[in-house]
N, C-alpha and C positions, 0 to 999 in steps of 0.2 A: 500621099498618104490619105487612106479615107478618113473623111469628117466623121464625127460620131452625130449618130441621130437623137434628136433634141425633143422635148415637150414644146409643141407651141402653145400661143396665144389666141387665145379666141375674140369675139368681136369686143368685148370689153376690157381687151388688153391684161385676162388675167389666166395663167400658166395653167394650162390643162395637163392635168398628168395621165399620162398614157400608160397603161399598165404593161403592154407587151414591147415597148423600149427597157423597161429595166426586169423584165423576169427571164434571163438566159437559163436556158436547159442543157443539162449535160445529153451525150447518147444516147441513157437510158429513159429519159424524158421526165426525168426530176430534174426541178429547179434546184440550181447550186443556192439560194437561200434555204433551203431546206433541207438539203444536204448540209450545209452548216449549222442549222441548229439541231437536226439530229445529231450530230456528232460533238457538239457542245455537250447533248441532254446526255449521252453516253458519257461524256467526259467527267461531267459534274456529280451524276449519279454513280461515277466507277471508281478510276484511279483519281480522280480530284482529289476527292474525299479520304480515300486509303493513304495517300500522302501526306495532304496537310490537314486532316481534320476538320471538324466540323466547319463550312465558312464565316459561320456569324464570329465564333471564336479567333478564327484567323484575320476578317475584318477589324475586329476590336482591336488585335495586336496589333496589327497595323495601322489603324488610327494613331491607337497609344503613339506609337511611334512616329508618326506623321507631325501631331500636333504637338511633339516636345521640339521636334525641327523648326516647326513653323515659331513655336512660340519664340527660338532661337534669331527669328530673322529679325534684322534692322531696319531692311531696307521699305519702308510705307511711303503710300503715293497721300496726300493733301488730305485724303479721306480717312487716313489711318489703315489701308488696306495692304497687305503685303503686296510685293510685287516681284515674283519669280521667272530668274533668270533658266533660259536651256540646263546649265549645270546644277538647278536643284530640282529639277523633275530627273537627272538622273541620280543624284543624292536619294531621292526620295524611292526613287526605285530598286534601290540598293538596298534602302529600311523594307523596303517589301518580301524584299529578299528574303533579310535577315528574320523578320516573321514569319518568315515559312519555315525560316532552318528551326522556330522555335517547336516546333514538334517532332520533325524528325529531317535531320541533315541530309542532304539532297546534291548528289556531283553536280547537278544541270543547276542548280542554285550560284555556286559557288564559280558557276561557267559565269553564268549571267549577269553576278557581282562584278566581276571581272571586265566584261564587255561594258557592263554599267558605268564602269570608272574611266573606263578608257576612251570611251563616248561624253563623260562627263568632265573631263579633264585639258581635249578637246574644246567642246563646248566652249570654256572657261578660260581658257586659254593660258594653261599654266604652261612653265618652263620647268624644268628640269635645275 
């Protein structure tokens, strides 16, 4: 298997970044970074928006709902900080969800819920 090629060190032992180890180009000679955020910027300026609404509105709701979870938790480390196990970043991801269905209901939503629990349960390691 080829090694992948690395940033070295220069004479004071501090990591030089080389730009053309990490700018891969498709065929057409755009870089796949850019290619990714153009079709983010598409995403967000297009159907993002036309489904769930304006983001700030959709962040809010999802906060809301994040932080009545969180307030929910028991479990704090010595510092009084929560401490989140694999199955409540998929809990939490399931409130994400359900914030989106709050504008308008979404099949690929209710996919996602789904895969959510089932990864979170899992996770968690419940029985049946």
């Amino acid at each position: 298997m080829e090694q992948p090629q690395m940033n070295e060190r220069n004479s004071d032992n501090v990591l030089e970044f080389d730009p053309s180890l990490h700018s891969k180009h498709t065929p057409n000679g755009t870089s796949i970074r850019a290619q990714v955020l153009n079709e983010a910027l598409d995403i967000i300026q297009g159907d993002r928006h036309e489904s769930y609404g304006d983001p700030e509105d959709n962040f809010r709701d999802i906060a809301n709902y994040w932080t009545t979870y969180l307030r929910t938790m028991t479990q704090v480390d010595n510092d009084g900080r929560v401490m989140l196990e694999p199955h409540n970043v998929a809990d939490m991801m399931i409130l994400m969800k359900v914030a989106r269905n709050q504008f308008a209901p979404k099949w690929d939503n209710y996919v996602d819920i789904a895969g959510y629990a089932g990864c979170g349960a899992e996770a968690a390691k419940v029985e049946k």
